[in-house]
C-alpha positions in Angstrom: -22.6 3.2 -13.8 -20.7 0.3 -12.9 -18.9 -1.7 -10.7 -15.7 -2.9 -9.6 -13.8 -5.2 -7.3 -10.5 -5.1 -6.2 -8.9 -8.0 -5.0 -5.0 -7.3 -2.6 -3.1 -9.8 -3.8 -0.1 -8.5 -2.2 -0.2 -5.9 0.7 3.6 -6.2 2.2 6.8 -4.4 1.6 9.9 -5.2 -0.8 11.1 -8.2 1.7 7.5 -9.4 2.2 6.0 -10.4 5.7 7.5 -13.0 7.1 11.0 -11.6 6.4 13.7 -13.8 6.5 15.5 -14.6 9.6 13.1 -12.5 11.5 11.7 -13.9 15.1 9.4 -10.7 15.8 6.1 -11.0 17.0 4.5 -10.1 13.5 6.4 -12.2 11.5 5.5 -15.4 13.8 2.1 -14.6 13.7 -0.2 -17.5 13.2 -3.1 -14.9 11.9 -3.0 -15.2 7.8 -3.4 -11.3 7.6 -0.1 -11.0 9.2 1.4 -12.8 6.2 2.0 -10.2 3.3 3.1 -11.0 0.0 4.7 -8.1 -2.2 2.4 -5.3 -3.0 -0.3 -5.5 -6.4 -3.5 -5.6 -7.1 -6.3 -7.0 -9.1 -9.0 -4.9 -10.6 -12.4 -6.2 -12.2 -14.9 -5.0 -13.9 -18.3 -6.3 -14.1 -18.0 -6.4 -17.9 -14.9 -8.5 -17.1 -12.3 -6.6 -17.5 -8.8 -7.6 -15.8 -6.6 -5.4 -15.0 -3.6 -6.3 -12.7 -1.6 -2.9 -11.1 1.9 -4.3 -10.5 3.6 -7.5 -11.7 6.5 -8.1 -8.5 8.4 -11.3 -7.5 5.2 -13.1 -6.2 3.2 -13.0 -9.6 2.6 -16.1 -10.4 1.7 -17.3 -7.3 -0.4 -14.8 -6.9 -2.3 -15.1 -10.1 -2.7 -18.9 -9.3 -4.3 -18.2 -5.7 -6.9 -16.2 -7.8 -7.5 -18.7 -10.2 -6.4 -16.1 -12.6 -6.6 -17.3 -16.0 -6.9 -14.1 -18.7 -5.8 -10.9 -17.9 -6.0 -7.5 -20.0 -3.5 -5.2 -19.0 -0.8 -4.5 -16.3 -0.3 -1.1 -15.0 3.0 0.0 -13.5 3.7 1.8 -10.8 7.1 2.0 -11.1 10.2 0.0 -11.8 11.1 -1.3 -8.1 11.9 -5.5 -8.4 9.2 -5.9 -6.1 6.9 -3.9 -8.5 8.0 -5.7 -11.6 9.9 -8.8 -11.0 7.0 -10.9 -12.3 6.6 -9.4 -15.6 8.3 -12.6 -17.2 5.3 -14.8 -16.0 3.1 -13.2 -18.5 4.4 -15.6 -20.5 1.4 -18.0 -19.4 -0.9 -15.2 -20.6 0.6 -14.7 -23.8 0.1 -18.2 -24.4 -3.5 -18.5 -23.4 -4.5 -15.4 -24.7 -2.2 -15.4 -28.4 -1.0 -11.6 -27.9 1.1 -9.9 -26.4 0.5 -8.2 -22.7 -0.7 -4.7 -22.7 2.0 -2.8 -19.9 1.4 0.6 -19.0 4.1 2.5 -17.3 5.5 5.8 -17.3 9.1 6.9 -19.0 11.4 6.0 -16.1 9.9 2.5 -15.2 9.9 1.8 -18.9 13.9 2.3 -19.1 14.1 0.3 -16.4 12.1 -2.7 -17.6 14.3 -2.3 -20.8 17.4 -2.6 -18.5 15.9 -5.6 -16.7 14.4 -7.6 -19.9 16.7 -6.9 -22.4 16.2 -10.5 -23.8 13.0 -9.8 -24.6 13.8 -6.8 -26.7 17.3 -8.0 -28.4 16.7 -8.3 -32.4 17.2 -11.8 -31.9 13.7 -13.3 -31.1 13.9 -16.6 -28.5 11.4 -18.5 -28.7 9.2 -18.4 -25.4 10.2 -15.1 -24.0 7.5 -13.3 -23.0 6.0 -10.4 -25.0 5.3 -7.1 -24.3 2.9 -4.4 -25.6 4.6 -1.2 -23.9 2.5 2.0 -23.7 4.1 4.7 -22.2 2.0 6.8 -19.8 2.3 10.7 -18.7 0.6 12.1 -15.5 0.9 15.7 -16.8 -0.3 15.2 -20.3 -2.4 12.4 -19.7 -5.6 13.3 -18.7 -6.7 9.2 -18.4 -6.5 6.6 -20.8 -8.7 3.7 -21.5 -8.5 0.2 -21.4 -12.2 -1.2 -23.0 -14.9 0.2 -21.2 -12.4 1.9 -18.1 -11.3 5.2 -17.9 -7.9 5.4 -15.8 -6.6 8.6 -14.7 -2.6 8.3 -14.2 -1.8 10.3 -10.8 2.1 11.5 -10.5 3.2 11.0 -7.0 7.1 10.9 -5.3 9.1 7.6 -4.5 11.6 10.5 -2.8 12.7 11.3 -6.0 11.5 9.1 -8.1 8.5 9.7 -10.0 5.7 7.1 -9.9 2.4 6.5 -11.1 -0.9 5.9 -8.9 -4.3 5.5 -10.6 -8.0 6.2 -10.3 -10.5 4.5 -11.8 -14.0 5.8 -11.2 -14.3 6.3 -7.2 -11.4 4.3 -6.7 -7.4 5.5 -6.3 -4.4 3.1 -5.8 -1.8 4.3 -4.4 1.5 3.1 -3.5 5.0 3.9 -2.4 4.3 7.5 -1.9 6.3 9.8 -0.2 5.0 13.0 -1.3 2.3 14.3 -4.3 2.4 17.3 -6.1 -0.9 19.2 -5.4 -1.7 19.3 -9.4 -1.7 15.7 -8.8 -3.4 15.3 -5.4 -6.4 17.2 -7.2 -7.3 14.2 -9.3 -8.0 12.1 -5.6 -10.8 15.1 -5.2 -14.3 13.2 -5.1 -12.8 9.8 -4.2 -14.7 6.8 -2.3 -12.4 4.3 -1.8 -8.5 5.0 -1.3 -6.1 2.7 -1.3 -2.5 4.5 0.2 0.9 2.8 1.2 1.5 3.2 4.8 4.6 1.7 5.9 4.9 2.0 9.4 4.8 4.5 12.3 8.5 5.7 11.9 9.0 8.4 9.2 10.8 6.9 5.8 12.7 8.9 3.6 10.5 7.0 0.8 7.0 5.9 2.2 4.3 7.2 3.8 4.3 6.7 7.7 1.0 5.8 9.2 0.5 9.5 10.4 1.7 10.9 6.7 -1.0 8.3 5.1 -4.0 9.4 7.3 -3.0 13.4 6.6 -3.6 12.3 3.4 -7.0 10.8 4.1 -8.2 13.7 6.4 -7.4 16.2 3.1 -9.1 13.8 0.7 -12.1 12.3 2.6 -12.9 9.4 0.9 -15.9 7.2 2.7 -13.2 4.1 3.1 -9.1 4.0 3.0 -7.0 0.9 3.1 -3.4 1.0 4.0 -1.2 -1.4 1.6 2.6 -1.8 1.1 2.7 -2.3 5.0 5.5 -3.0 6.9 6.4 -6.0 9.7 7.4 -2.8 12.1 3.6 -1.8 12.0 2.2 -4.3 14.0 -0.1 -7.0 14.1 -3.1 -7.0 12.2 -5.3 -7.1 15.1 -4.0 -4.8 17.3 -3.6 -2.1 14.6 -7.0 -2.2 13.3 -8.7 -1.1 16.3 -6.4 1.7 16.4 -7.2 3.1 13.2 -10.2 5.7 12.9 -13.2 3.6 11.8 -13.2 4.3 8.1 -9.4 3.3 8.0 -8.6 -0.3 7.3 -5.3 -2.5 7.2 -5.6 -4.2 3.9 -4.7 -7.8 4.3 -3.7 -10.6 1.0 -6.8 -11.6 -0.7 -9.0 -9.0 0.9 -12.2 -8.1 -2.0 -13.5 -4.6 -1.8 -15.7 -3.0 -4.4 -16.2 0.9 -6.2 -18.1 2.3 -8.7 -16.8 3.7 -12.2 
């Protein structure tokens, strides 16, 4: 058995909380949880792997806050800018580390991230672009795949109708941008500890989970802890919603550490 942490390095929608121009309550909030940089994460093992799941507009910044210097992999969730804007900052990695960055992302995001970097795969090489190692991943076929001593079981779950990729490692699921998950798909959460589930606000999207959607989700999988991520400025202040929540059910907040076993 071992162990792993998981650091939010982003827990806030596609426009980030503050937004801009915005005088509400939540976006002047002097408490730092209120702040919310755009949705990844940061997984370690205690063998040291480093695994970062997403790669949006704040990457860099976010990989300096965590003094971030090596890095294994990046999974994709999907091909959303604010999933994948960052991707060209693995540049500093692929210096450091002499290789090219290991991406992992299903069929659709992959197009996309052809679309979006198509200087880096032109036949004619520039020197300095970044360099990707693309795998592609499939939730149906794929039972898990491994990255060293990891296991990581690709989860299929509905952007609306976009097709998107959550992951479990060990007793630990990420999930984000959910709308809706096949049950073939929801029977790889079975057994889970520690969820992690977008939860966008208390209004219904056509796209996101609402608060009520993402804690339906938690009654049917029962795991001993659940964060919400990928959270909204129309949810509330940090303080106030927390002691709303049931008592297993947690606003995750930028920079917050929890840990699972694998």
């Amino acid at each position: 058995m071992g162990y792993l942490t998981l650091t939010f390095l982003g827990t806030g929608t596609s426009l980030g909380v503050p937004i801009i121009g915005c005088h509400c309550e939540v976006c002047l909030s002097k408490d730092k949880r209120d702040n919310r940089l755009r949705t990844s994460a940061l997984i370690e093992s205690d063998k040291g792997t480093r695994i970062s799941i997403d790669a949006g507009p704040d990457f860099r910044y976010q990989m300096l806050c965590e003094h971030i210097e090596y890095l294994d992999a990046v999974l994709i969730t999907h091909e959303h800018r604010d999933h994948t804007a960052g991707l060209d900052d693995v540049r500093a990695f692929n210096y450091l580390q002499q290789r090219p960055m290991d991406i992992y992302a299903n069929k659709e995001a992959l197009v996309g991230m052809r679309k979006m970097y198509y200087y880096v795969f032109e036949n004619s090489y520039y020197p300095g672009i970044p360099e990707f190692n693309l795998h592609e991943v499939d939730a149906f076929t794929d039972k898990s795949f491994r990255i060293k001593e990891l296991d990581i079981v690709p989860i299929k779950v509905m952007h609306a109708k976009l097709p998107i990729l959550a992951y479990r490692i060990g007793s630990l699921a990420y999930i984000t941008d959910a709308k809706t998950i096949p049950p073939s798909q929801e029977k790889k959460l079975y057994g889970v500890k520690t969820l992690v589930v977008n939860a966008l606000r208390e209004r219904e999207h056509f796209a996101h989970f609402s608060v009520k959607e993402a804690l339906s989700l938690i009654e049917r999988i029962q795991p001993q802890e659940a964060y919400f991520t990928h959270i909204s400025h129309e949810i509330g202040k940090y303080e106030s919603v927390e002691k709303k929540l049931p008592s297993n059910v947690h606003l995750a907040y930028d920079g917050l550490k929890i840990f699972a076993e694998y």
